[in-house]
C-alpha positions as CSV (number, residue, x, y, z in Angstrom):
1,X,66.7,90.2,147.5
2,X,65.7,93.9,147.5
3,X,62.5,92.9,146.5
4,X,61.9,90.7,150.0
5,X,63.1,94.1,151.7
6,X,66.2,93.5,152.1
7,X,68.7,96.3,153.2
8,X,70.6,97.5,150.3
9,X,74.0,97.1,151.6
10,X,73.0,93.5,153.2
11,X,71.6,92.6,149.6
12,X,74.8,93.7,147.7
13,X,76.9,91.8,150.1
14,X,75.0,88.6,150.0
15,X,74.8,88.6,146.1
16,X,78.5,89.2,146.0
17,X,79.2,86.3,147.8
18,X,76.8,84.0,146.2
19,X,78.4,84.6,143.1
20,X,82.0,84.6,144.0
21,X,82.7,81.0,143.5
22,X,81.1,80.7,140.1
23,X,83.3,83.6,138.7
24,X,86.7,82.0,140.9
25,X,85.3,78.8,139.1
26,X,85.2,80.3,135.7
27,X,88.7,82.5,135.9
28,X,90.7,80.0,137.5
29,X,90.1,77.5,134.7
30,X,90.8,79.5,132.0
31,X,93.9,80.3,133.6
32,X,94.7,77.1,133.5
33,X,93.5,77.0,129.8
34,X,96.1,79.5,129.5
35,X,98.8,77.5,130.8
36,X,99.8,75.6,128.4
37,X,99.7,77.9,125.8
38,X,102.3,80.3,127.9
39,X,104.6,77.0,128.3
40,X,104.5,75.5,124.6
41,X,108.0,75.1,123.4
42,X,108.8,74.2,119.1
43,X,107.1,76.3,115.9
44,X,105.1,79.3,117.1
45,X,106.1,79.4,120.7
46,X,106.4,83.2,120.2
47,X,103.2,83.4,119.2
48,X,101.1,81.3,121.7
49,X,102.9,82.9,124.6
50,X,101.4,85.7,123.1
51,X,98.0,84.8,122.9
52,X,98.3,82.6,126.3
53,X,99.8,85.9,128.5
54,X,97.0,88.1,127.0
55,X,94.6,85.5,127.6
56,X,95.6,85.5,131.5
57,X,95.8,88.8,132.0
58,X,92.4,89.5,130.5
59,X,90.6,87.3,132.5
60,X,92.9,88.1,135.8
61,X,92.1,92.3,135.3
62,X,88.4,91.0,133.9
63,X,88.0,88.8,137.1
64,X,89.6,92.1,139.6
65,X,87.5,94.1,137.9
66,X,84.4,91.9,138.5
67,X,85.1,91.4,142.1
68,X,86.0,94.7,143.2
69,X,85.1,97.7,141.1
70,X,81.3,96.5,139.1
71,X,80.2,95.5,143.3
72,X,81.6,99.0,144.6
73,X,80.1,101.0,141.6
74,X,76.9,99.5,142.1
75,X,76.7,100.4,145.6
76,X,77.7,104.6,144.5
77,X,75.1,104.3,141.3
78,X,71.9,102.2,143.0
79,X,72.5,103.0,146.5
80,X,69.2,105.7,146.2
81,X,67.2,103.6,144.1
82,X,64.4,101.7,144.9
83,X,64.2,98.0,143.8
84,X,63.5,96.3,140.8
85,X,60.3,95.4,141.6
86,X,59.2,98.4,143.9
87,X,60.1,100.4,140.6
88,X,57.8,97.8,138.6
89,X,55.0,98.4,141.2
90,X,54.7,102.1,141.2
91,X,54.6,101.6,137.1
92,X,51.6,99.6,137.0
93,X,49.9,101.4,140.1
94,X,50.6,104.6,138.1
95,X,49.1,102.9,134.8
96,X,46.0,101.7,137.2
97,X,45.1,105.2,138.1
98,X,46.0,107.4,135.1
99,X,42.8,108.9,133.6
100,X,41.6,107.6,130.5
101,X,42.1,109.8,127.6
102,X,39.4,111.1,125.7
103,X,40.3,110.5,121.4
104,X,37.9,112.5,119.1
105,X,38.7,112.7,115.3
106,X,40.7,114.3,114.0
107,X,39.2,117.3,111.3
108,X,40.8,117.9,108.7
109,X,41.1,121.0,106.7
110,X,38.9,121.0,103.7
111,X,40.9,122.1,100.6
């Protein structure tokens, strides 16, 4: 999006919300995956609510931290960068226009 000139802070914005409902998508079942493992009753009960309340918690803090903090950190860290491809751009015009280096042997010493 940066790459079609696209403000910064529009570009951040739109990606976040094009990829909210895949990560929702993604938490929210395994949550649910989660469920039944937090519910189980017999042998081992202890144990699977466990593994099932770390399970949802992980994702819950992973998903939080996904939304909110990866989104804002971005905008602090990249906010003064150019774009992916202006970056790849100013490479290759740079390559383009470097001199070409002159290689003579190397001498050696003579022993």
């Amino acid at each position: 999006m940066r790459d079609e000139g696209q403000a910064f802070r529009s570009a951040l914005i739109e990606a976040s919300v094009t990829r909210l409902r895949p990560i929702l998508m993604t938490a929210v079942t395994t949550m649910a995956g989660a469920i039944p493992l937090i519910i189980s009753s017999g042998p081992g009960a202890e144990s699977r609510l466990v593994i099932g309340t770390v399970i949802m918690a992980g994702v819950g803090a992973a998903t939080v931290f996904t939304l909110f903090v990866v989104p804002v950190a971005y905008d602090l860290l990249a906010r003064h960068s150019g774009s992916p491809g202006a970056v790849k751009r100013q490479l290759e015009e740079e390559i383009a226009n470097a001199p070409t280096a002159q290689h003579t042997p190397l001498e050696l010493p003579e022993r």
